[in-house]
N, C-alpha and C positions, 0 to 999 in steps of 0.2 A: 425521325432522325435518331440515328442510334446513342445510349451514352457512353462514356467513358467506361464505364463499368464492364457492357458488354461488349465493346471491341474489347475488351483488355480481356473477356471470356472466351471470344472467338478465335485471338491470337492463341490461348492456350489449349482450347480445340485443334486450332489448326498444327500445332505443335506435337500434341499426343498423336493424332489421326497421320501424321507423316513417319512418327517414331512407331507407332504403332505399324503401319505398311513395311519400313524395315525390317519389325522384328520378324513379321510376317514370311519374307521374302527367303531371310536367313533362316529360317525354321524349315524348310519348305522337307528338308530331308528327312527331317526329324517326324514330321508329320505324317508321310510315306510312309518310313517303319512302322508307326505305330499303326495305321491302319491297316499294314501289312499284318502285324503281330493278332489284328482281331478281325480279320476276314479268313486268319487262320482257323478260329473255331468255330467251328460246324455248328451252331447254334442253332440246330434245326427244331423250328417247336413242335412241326407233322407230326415230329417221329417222338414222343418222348421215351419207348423204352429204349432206344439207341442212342437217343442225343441231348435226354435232359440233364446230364450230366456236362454237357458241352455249355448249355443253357446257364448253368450257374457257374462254371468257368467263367466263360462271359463275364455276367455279373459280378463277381469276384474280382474279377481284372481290370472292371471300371471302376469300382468301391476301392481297390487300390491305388488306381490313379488319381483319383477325389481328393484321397487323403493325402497325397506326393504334392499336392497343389495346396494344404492346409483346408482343404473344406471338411469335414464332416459328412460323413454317408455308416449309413445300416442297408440291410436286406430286409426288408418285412417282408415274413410268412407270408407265401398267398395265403388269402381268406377264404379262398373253395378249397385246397388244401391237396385234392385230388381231380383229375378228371372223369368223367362218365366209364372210362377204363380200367380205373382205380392205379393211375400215372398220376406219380407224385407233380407238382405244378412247382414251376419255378417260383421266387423269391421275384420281388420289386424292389427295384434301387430307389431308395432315397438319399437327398443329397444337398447341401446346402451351403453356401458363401456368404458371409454377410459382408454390408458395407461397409467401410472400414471407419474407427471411431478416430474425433480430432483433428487434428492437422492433416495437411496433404502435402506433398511434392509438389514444387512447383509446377510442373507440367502437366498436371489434372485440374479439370475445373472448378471455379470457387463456388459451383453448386451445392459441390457435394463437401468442403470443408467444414461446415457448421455445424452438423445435427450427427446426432447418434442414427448407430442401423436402425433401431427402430422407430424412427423418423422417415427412415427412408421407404419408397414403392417395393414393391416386391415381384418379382418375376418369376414364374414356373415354366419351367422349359422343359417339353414333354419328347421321347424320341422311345425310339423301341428296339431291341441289342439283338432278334432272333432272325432267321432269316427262312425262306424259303427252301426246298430241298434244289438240288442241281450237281449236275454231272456231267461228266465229256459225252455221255450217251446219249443226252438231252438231243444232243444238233444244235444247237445255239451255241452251246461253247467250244471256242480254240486251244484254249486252254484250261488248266485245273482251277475251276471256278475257287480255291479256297487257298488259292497261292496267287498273291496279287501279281499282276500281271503291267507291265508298263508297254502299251504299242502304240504310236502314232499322235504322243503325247493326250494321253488317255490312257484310266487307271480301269483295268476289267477288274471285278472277284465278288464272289456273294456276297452281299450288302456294303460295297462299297458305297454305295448309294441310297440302300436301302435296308440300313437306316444307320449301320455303323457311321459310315462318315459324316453325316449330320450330326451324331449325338457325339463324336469324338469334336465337330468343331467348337462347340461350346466349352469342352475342355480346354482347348487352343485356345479361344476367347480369353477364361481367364488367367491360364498360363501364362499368357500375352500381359494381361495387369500383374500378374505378382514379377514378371522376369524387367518390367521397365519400372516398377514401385509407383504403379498408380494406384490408387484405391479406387474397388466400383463404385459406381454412382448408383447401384437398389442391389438389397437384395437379389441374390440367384438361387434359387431350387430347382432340381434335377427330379421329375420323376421317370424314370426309363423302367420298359417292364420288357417280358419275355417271352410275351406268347401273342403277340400282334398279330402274326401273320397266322394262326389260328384263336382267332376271334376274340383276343384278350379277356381269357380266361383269369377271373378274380380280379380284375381290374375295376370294373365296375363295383364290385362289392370293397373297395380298397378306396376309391375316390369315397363313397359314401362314409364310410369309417373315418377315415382323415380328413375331412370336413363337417365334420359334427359336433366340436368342443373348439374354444376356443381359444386352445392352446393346441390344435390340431394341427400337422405338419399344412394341411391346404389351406387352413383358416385366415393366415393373412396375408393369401394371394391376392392381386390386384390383377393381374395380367400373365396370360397365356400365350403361350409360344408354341406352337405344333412344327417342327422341323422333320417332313418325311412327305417330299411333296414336289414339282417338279417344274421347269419349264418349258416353256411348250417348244423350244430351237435353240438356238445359243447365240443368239443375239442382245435378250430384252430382257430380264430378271423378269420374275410374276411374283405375286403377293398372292394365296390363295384365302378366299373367305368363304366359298363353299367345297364340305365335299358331299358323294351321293353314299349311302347306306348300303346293305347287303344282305341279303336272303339267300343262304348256300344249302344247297338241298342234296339229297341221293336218292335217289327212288331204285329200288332191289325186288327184281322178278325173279324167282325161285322154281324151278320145273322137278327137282328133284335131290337128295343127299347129295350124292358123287357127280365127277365129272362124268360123261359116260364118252363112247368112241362111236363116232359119226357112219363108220361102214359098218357098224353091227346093230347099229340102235335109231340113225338118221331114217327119216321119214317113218317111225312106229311112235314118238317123243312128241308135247307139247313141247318146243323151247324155247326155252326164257330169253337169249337173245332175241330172237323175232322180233316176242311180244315189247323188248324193252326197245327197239330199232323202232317201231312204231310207236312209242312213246314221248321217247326224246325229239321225234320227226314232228311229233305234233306240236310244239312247246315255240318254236319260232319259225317265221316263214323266210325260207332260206331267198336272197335275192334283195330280197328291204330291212331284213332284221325284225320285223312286226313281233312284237309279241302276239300271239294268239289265246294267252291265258283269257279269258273272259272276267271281268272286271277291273284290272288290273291299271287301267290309266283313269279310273276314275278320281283317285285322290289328288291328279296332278294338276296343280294349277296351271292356270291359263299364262301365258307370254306376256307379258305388259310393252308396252314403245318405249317405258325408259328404261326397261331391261332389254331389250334388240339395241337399244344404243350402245347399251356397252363392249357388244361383238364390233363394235365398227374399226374402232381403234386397235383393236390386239393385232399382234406380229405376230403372221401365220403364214405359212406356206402350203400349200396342200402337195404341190407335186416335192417338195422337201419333206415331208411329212411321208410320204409313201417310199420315197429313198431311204430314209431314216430304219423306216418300219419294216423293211426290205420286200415291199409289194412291188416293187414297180420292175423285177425283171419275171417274177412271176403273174399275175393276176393285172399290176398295173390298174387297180380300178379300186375307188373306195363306195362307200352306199351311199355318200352324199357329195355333188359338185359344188356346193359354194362354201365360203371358210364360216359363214354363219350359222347353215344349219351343218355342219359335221361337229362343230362345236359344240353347239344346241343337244344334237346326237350323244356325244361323249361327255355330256355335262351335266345337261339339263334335263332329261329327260329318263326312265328308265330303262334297261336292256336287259336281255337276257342273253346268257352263252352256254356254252354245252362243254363241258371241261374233261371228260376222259370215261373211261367204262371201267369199274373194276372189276375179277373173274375172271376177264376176257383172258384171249391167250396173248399177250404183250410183246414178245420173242421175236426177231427174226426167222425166217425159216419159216415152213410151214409142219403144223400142228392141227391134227385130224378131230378135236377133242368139241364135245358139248358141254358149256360151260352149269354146272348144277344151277350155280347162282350169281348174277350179276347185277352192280349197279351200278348206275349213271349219275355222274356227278355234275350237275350243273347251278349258275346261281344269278340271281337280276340284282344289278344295282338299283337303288330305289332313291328316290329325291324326295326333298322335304312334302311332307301330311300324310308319307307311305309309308305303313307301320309292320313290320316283320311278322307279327303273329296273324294279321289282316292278310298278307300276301300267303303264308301258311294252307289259311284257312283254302283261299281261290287257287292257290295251286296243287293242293293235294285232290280239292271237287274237282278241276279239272283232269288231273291224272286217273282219277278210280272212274270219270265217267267214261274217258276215251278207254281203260281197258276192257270197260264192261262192254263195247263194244267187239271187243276179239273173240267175242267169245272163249277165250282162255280158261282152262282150272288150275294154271297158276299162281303164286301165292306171289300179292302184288303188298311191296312197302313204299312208303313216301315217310324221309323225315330231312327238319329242317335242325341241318347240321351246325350253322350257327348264324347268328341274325345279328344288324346294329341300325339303326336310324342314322338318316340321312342328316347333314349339318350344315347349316346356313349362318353368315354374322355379316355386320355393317363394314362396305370396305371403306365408308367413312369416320369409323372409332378412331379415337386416340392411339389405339394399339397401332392399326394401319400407319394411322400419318406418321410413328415414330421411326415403323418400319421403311416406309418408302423414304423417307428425309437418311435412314442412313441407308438405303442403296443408293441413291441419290451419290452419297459422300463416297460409296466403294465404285462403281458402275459408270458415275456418270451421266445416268439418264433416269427418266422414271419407269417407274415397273409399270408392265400390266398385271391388271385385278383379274384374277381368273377364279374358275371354279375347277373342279377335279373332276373328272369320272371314278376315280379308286375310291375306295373307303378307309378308315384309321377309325376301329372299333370304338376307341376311347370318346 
């Protein structure tokens, strides 16, 4: 039986969380712009001599809006400082809101009335500001991927999704407390960095730094928030607690300096395409996906029955799924027919895929040219016990021993362009239940617990 005390919290719960929807609702235009104003910048981290400067725009734009809302934010130096290209490396946003001291409004709960910020939990909410390359050339897009686009109630533009508008909601979030004068209830820190989408470069050496004193920005986190992640239809909210890892590789077969011309020098040339077409041909078995690396699923544990249980309950669609993913007026077919194991497929298990050739001739049109040197870009997601330098190891043996087969002279490369381990967490922690109890409160229903096939280097 509940007391007096917490109905009289619930009421003022349920007061915020309606006022709160409101303000939401009225905001909605405001929100658009801004997400508009940062899917304008090309934050491309592939490219940095063209777009590192976009990259700290970015950054710049969000550390301004930090401070428009009274938080506090810096830029720390990346710690690698450069890349292997000797491309200067963006900055990391740091950012922080503390709980507010003393009294409260009445319309916040009497939780958070009594105790100083630092009394309070503390929350780090992690999102990433760069985005992938894209163009109207691509084929995927309709429109100018970096001009938000509104069709069919649906917001298109590079990283609207991924990852801008996540990391811009938690600005919303407390925008939302300072514009109705509630005080949070924990601590908020923002770490948002700029090189995700190639393999968060200095990150790693930046967590380590700022968790090692104990006045260190990470030091008195309690809880983690990773927002850059997905659900599986648009029915069911998901809670993610696992993602899989990444091993992105190029392997680069060389036949000679220059391009040369196919009707003067074709059939006198070892060339390098051939040799790399049978390379990349050997790496997975086209029809099942198998990888063919030799060792490669050794580290993967075995399926337990109360992890198959957890497939049973998720909202999935498979022929919605292939609509979605726009297979179903070409190919119509995916490599697995039940929603467990395509899951299992996309989740659990490792893949390999074959991502583009570079060298080649890329153009419309046709183009008579032998390429000197090319390479193939591909990379296996990896699940938890599978370790990037271990998969290195098995996939470069396997590459130098299927070229020694070709008998080629050739100059054959394998390198492993950037690597992250796989992540697994309980979707029974407190983290979880705080999360599902407030989708619960937005939604209406509970989530499902899912896993990710992507990886988030961090």
């Amino acid at each position: 039986m509940s007391s007096n005390n917490d109905e009289h919290d619930d009421d003022r719960d349920s007061s915020f969380t309606h006022r709160f929807f409101q303000h939401v609702e009225a905001s909605l235009d405001d929100y658009i712009s801004e997400l508009g104003q940062a899917v304008a910048i090309p934050s491309i981290s592939s490219d940095l001599p063209n777009h590192g400067k976009d990259i700290l725009k970015m950054m710049e734009w969000t550390r301004d809006y930090v401070e428009t809302l009274g938080g506090t934010a810096r830029l720390l130096p990346n710690p690698k400082k450069v890349d292997a290209d000797g491309n200067e490396l963006p900055p990391i946003l740091l950012a922080e809101f503390r709980a507010d001291d003393g009294d409260v409004t009445s319309s916040s709960s009497s939780s958070s009335s009594s105790s100083s910020w630092q009394d309070r939990k503390t929350v780090c909410c992690y999102a990433h500001l760069d985005v992938q390359p894209a163009s109207l050339s691509d084929g995927g897009w309709t429109s100018d991927p970096f001009v938000l686009a509104l069709r069919d109630d649906k917001l298109y533009g590079r990283g609207s999704t991924d990852d801008k508008g996540p990391a811009l909601s938690w600005l919303w979030v407390l925008r939302a407390h300072r514009a109705l004068n509630v005080p949070l209830p924990v601590n908020v820190k923002l770490l948002f960095e700029g090189m995700e989408e190639s393999g968060s470069e200095g990150m790693f050496e930046a967590i380590r730094d700022l968790s090692r004193n104990d006045d260190g920005f990470l030091s008195d986190v309690d809880f983690f928030c990773v927002s850059d992640n997905y659900w599986l239809g648009d029915r069911t909210p998901c809670l993610t607690y696992g993602l899989r890892g990444l091993a992105y590789f190029g392997v680069s077969v060389q036949c000679c300096r220059q391009d040369l011309h196919s009707g003067v020098l074709g059939g006198t040339v070892h060339e390098a395409m051939t040799d790399l077409v049978k390379l990349l041909a050997s790496l997975v078995e086209s029809g099942t996906g198998k990888i063919l690396v030799p060792g490669i699923m050794d580290d993967v544990a075995p399926v337990t029955e109360e992890e198959e249980k957890l497939y049973e309950t998720i909202d999935f669609d498979l022929e919605a799924y292939k609509k979605e993913n726009k297979l179903d007026s070409v190919s119509n077919a995916l490599l697995h027919d039940t929603k467990k194991d395509l899951l299992m497929a996309r989740w659990r298990f490792p893949t390999l895929s074959l991502h583009g050739i570079e060298g080649a001739f890329p153009g419309a049109g046709a183009k008579t040219v032998i390429p000197a040197k090319v390479t193939g870009k591909f990379s296996l997601r990896l699940v938890p016990h599978q370790d990037p330098q271990k998969i290195e190891t098995q996939v470069t043996q396997h590459l130098q021993n299927v070229f020694s087969t070709l008998n080629s002279p050739n100059k054959l490369t394998v390198s492993l362009l950037h690597g992250a381990k796989a992540w697994l967490s309980d979707p029974k922690h407190p983290n979880f239940e705080a999360a599902a109890k407030a989708t619960r409160k937005v939604y209406g229903r509970d989530p499902d617990y899912t896993r990710e096939g992507g990886s988030i280097p961090i």
